[in-house]
N, C-alpha and C positions, 0 to 999 in steps of 0.2 A: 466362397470366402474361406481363409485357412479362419480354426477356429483355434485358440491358444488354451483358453479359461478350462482348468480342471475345479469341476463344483466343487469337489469331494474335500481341497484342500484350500479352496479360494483364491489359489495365485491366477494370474494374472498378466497380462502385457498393457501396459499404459501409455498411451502418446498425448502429451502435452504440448498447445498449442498454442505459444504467445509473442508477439510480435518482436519484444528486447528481452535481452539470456546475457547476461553477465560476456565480456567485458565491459556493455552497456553500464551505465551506473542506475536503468531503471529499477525503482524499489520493486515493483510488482516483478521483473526477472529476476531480481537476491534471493525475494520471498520463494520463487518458486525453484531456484537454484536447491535454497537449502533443503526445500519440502524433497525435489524428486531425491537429492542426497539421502535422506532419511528412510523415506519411502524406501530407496536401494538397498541401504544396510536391514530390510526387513526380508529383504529375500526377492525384491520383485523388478522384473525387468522394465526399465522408465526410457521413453525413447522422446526425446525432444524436440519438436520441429519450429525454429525461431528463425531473424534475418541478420546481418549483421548491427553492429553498434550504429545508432542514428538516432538514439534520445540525447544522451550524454554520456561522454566517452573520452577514453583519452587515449586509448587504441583502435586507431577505423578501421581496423577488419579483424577477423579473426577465423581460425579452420573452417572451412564448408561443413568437415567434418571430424567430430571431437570424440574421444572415448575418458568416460571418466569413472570406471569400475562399471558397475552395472548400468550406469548413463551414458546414454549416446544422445547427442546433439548432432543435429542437421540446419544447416545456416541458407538460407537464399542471400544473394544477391542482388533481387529483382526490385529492390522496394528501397533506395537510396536517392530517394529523384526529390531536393530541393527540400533537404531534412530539416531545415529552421523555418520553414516558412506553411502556413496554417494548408495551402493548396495541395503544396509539395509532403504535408504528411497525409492528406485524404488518397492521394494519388498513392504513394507509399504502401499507407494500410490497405487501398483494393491490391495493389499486386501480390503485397505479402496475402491474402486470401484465398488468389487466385493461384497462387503456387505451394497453398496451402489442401487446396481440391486438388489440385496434378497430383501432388504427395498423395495425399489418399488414395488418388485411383493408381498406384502401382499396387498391385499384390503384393509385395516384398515388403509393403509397410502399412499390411493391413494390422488389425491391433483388436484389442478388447472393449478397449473404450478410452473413449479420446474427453480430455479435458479442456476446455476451451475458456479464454479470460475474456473480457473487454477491452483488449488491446490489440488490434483496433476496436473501437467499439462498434461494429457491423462484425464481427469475428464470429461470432454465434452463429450465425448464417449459414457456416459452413457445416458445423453439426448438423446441423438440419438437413443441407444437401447431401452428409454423409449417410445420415440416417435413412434418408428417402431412396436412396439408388444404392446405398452400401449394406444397409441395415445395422450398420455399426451402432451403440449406444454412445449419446452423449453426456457429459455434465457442464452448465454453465456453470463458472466460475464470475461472479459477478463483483467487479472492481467499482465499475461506476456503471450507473443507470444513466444508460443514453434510448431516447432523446431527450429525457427529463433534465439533461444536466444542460443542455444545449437551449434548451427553454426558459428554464431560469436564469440561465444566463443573457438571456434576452436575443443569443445568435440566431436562432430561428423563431418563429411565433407557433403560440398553443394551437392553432386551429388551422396550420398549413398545411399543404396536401403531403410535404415530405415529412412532419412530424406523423401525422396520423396514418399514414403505411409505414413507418416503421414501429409506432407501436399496434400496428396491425399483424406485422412482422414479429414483434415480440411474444406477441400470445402465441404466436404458430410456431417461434422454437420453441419457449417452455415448456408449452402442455406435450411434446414432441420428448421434450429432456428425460433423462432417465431420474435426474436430479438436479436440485441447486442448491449452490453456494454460495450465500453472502457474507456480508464483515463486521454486519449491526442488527441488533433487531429493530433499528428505527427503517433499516432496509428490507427487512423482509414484511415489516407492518406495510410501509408503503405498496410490496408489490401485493400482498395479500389482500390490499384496501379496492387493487384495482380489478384484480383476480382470484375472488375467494378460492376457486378451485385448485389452485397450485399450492395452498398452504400445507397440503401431507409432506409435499415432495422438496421443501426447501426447509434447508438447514443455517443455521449460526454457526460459523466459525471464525473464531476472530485474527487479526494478523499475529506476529510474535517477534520474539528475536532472542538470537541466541546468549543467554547470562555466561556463556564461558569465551566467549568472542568478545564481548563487551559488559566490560565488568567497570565501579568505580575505582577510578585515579587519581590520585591528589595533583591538581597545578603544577605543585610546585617540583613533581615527579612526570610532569607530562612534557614530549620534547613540542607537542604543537603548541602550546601556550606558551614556552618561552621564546620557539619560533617566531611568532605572532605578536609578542609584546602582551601578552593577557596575565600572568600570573599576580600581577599587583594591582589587576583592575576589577571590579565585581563587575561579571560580563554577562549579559543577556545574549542567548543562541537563538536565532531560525537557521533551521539546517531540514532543506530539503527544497520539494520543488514549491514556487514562488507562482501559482496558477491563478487561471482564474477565479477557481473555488474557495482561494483564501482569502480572509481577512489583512491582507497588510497593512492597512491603513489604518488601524486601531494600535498596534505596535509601534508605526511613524510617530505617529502623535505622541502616542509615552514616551519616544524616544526626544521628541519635542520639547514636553515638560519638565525632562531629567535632562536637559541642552545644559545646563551650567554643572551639574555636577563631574566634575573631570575624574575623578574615580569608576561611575559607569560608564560601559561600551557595549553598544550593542552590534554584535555579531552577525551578520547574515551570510549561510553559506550554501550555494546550490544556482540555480536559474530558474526560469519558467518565463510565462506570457507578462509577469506583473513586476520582473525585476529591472525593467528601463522604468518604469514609473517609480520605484523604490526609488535607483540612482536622481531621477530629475527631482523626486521630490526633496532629497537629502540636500543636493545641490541646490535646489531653489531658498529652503531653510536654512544654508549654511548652516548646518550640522557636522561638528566634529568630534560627535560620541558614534559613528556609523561605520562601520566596516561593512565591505565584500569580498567573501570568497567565492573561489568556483567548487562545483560539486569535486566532492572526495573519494579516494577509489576506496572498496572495503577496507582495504589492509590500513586507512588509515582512520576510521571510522573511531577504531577503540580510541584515540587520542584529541580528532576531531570533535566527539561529542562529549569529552568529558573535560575539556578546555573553557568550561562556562560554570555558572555557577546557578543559576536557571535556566530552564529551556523553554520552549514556548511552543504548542502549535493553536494555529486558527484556524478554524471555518467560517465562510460567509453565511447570514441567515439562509435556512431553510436548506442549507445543500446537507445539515448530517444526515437527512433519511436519503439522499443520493448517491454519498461519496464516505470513504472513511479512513483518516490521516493514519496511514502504517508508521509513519515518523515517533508516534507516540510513544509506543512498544520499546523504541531503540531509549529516548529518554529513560523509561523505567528501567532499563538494562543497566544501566551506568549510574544511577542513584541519584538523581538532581531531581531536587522538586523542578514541577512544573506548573506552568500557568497556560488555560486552555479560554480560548475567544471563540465562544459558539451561542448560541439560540439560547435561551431558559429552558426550552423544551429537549434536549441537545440528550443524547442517550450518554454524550461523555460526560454530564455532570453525574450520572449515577456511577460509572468507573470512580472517578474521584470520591465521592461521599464514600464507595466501599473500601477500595485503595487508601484513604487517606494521604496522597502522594503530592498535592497541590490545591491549585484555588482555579473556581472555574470564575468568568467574567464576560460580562454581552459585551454583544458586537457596539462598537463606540463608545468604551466605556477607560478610555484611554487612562486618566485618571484614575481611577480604582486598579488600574492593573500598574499604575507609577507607583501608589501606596506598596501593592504587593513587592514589587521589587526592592523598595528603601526598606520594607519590614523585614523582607532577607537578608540584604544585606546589615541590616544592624543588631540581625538576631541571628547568626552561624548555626546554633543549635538547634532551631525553629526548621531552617533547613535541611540541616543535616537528618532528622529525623523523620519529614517528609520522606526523600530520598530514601532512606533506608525503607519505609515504608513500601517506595514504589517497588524497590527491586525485589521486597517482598511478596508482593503483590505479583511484578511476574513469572517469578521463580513457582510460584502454586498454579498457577493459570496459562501463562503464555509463552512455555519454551516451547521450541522444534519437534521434542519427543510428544508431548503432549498434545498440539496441534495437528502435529502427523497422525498420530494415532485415530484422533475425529476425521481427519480426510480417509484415513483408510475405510475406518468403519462406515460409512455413507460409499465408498467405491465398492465393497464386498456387496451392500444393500442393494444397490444401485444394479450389480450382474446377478445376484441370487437373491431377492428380495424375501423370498419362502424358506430361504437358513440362517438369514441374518436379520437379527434386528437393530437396528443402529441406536446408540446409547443418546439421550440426549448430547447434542453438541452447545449446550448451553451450560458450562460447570456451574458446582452448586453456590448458594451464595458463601464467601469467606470473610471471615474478620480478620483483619491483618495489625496484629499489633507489635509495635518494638519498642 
């Protein structure tokens, strides 16, 4: 094996392995778009191995192969077989895995250490086989906890032979991993709870987004909200993917109770598994406070999300220690308060108490989150300083520089454990006041 890694200086050769890479519109490909971007302008060569567009997209193919300064992107082919349908993405994510091992076993693209998401979520795997026949070192990068997430969703059962080998499967890449990465510490309690022994090796770090890409707008300065007929309306946003994981049905409802007020609109914009039940449910209620959009490419994200006047994410019980909405990050970017639908136990209601940036609200709690919206809208300045809160809140904590910086130091740790020691990746607490 060629070896790249000079100790003496820390650099490094990276290959990052995740199923969708921009022109996809998946958030976990943006996120990791901007990371290896950043990563490159530090000096270190990122090499990319992703498939084509097949979440959501609005261009279906794109180069096999890309150069973007110090980023190189390598695309398969192999894994486009029947992309909207639950079969045809199991099928999809084994091939992208499998031509995810062929890539590894060329010499030409051996690496230092290979970064691996959840996407597929059987992805991991393949660290493991790299590590066992290549010796290469791994990092999980962990999106969502599978099979836990497949379980509470009730698709599979707790005690079935395929849930319990692949969390059999799970203990054998971690403890294997050089490192891990999750998005919540309700994620890393969880894995910690199952596996005290991995708790040295797994780090916090949370999603982000960028404050100079997505900064606040005024309506009446935005060409999407006059595109759309929003600027005279007080508009409630969902903007992103519409999954199983999420609460939508606690936002139908407020959207229900605020039926007569013609001045609210609520916005939804993006797709997933739960946005035909949105549509029927709209249309069954004869609801005409309800809009759909389709997902938005980046370049129009700055105008798309700040075309609202609150924004919202939800989680269904019990999946924050599973799953963790990167949609959030981009709301604070743009300065709208927000209203968040999760558990009491929920790690995002301690964001918000420290943020200051919104009001957190349980799952079916439809009514207390219709007060939150009328007390926006009848209070501008109640709002507006929310908002201002939030994007001060991510401006300290959750830009690109900042973020990249914690992945670096955990990939330095992770090849030289004995020169580096990696800083916590849990920043200190902040008071955020304006």
């Amino acid at each position: 094996m060629t070896h790249f890694i000079r100790k003496d200086s820390l650099s490094f050769h990276l290959l990052i392995c995740n199923q969708f890479f921009p022109p996809d519109f998946a958030a976990t490909g943006q996120l990791l778009e901007e990371l290896a971007q950043h990563l490159g302008r530090m000096g270190f060569k990122i090499r990319v191995f992703t498939s084509q567009p097949g979440y959501a997209f609005t261009r279906p193919s794109a180069p096999r192969r890309e150069e973007q300064g110090s980023l190189t992107i390598r695309r398969t082919r192999a894994t486009r077989v029947w992309p909207q349908r639950i079969r045809g993405k199991v099928i999809g994510g084994l091939l992208y895995c499998v031509r995810a091992c062929l890539h590894l076993l060329r010499p030409a693209n051996r690496t230092d250490l290979i970064v691996l998401t959840t996407s597929p979520p059987y992805l991991l795997f393949v660290g493991f086989v790299a590590h066992l026949f290549l010796r290469i070192p791994y990092v999980c990068l962990v999106y969502d906890l599978y099979p836990d997430v497949a379980v509470e969703l009730g698709v599979i059962p707790a005690r079935h032979w395929l849930t319990r080998f692949w969390q059999w499967m799970n203990v054998q890449v971690w403890k294997r991993a050089a490192g891990m990465i999750v998005l919540s510490s309700s994620m890393k309690h969880h894995i910690e709870t199952q596996i005290p022994q991995l708790k040295s090796k797994i780090h916090v770090i949370h999603s982000w987004a960028d404050p100079d890409h997505l900064k606040p707008l005024a309506k009446t300065e935005n060409p999407f909200a006059h595109e759309h007929g929003l600027v005279d309306l007080f508009t409630v946003l969902y903007s992103g993917n519409m999954g199983r994981c999420h609460d939508m049905d606690t936002i139908l409802e407020a959207a229900l109770l605020l039926k007569d007020d013609p001045t609210i609109q609520f916005l939804f914009i993006g797709d997933g598994a739960q946005k035909q039940h949105c549509l029927n449910w709209v249309k069954t209620h004869q609801l005409s406070n309800c809009r759909f959009l389709p997902y938005q490419a980046k370049e129009t994200l700055p105008y798309s999300l700040t075309a609202c006047d609150v924004a919202l994410v939800s989680v269904k019980p019990g999946m924050e220690r599973l799953i963790a909405p990167s949609k959030l990050y981009g709301h604070l970017a743009t300065g709208k308060p927000i209203g968040i639908i999760c558990s009491p136990d929920a790690y995002l209601r301690d964001m918000v108490v420290e943020g200051g940036f919104g009001c957190c609200f349980d799952n079916q709690a439809a009514e207390a989150l219709s007060h939150f919206i009328c007390s926006l809208q009848r209070d501008p300045h109640w709002a507006e300083q929310m908002g201002a809160r939030g994007r001060a809140y991510l401006e300290q904590r959750f830009t690109p520089e900042k973020i990249a910086r914690q992945y670096l130091q955990v990939f330095q740790h992770c090849l030289n454990p004995e020169l580096t020691h990696p800083e916590s990746t849990t920043p200190p607490q902040l008071k955020v006041k304006i």
